[in-house]
LUMGULUM-156611 format. One record per residue (C-alpha): x negated, y negated, z negated; residue in three letters. Coordinates in steps of 0.5 Angstrom, whole numbers, plus 500, padded with zeros to 3 digits. Layout:
BEGIN
XYZAla
...
END
This chain:
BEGIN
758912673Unk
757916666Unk
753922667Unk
760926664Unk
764924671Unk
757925675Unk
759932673Unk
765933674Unk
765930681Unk
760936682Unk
765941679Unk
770938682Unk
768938689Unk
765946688Unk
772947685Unk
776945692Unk
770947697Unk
770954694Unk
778956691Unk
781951695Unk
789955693Unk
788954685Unk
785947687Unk
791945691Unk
796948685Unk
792945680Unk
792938684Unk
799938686Unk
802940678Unk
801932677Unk
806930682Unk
813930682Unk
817931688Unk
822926690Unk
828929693Unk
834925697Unk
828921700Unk
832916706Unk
829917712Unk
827911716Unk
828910724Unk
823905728Unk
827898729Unk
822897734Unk
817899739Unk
810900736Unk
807894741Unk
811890737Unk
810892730Unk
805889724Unk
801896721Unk
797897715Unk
793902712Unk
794904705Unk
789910703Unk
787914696Unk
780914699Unk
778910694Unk
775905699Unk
775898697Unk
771892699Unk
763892696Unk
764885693Unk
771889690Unk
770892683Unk
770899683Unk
774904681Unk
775906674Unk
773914674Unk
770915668Unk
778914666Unk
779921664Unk
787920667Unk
784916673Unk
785908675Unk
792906677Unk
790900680Unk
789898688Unk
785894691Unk
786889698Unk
782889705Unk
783884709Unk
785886717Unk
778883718Unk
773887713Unk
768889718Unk
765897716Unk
759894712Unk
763891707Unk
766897705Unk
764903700Unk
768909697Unk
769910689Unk
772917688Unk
770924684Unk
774928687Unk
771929694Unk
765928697Unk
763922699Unk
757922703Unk
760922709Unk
766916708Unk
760912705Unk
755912712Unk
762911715Unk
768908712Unk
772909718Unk
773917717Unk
778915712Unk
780908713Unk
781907720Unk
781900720Unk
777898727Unk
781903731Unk
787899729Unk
783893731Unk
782896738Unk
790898738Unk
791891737Unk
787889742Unk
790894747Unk
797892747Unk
799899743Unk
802895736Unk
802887735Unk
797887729Unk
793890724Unk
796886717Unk
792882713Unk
793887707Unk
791894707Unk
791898701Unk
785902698Unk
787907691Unk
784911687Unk
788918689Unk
784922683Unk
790920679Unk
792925674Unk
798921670Unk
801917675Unk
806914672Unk
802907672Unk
801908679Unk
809908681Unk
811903676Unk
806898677Unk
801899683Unk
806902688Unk
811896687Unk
807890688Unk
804894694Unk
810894697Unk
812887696Unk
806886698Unk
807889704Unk
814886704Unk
811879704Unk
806881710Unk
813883715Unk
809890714Unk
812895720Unk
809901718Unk
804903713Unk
800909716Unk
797913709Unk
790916710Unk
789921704Unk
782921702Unk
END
């Protein structure tokens, strides 16, 4: 990480720690907000059901190449987890919060142990093969909802993904 987006991480995250109304207006100005969205029902009981998680956390694999947050518009990529990524194997790359406590334990912002243990209960049928980590530090979206989005979902697809349950880092 070059010194520049060291600094801006910092800044970054006393920005949101100390005015975290301006910081939500300043995030929130690169979004744009779908209207006419359908609503979609459970076809089935969550016992039943194949879960993924999906975060902006970004959390991916160690071996996994890191995010790119030295792109000053931020990195549209994702990168995919396996259903059996032990928390060891995982790290965090992302400017935009502090990440000393997802990095000691990656669970906070993608619990993909508790959903073993859901599997093992009984509560949903499995955790899928693919999980999703983003980047969400992403000031030009277009790239992400063009091209990321997309394949995730057909990913999803191919995978007989019930529910996606979205962790926002």
């Amino acid at each position: 990480m070059k010194r520049k987006t060291k600094v801006k991480s910092k800044l970054s995250v006393a920005f949101s720690t100390n005015f975290p109304e301006a910081y939500k207006k300043f995030t929130l100005k690169h979004v744009n907000e779908r209207q006419g969205m359908p609503e979609t029902v459970l076809a089935k009981p969550f016992r039943e059901c194949k879960v993924a998680l999906i975060t902006t956390a970004g959390i991916h694999l160690k071996s996994d190449r890191p995010f790119d947050v030295d792109n000053p518009a931020g990195d549209p990529t994702y990168r995919l987890i396996p259903a059996a990524a032990q928390e060891e194997e995982l790290t965090v790359t992302h400017i935009y919060y502090n990440t000393k406590f997802a990095k000691t334990d990656p669970t906070i912002v993608f619990p993909l142990p508790q959903l073993r243990a859901l599997t093992d209960k009984g509560e949903i049928r499995s955790v899928a093969d693919v999980n999703v980590g983003l980047n969400g530090g992403i000031l030009e979206t277009s790239a992400v909802e063009q091209e990321a989005i997309p394949k995730v979902m057909a990913l999803f697809e191919n995978e007989q993904v019930d529910i996606a349950l979205l962790v926002p880092g």
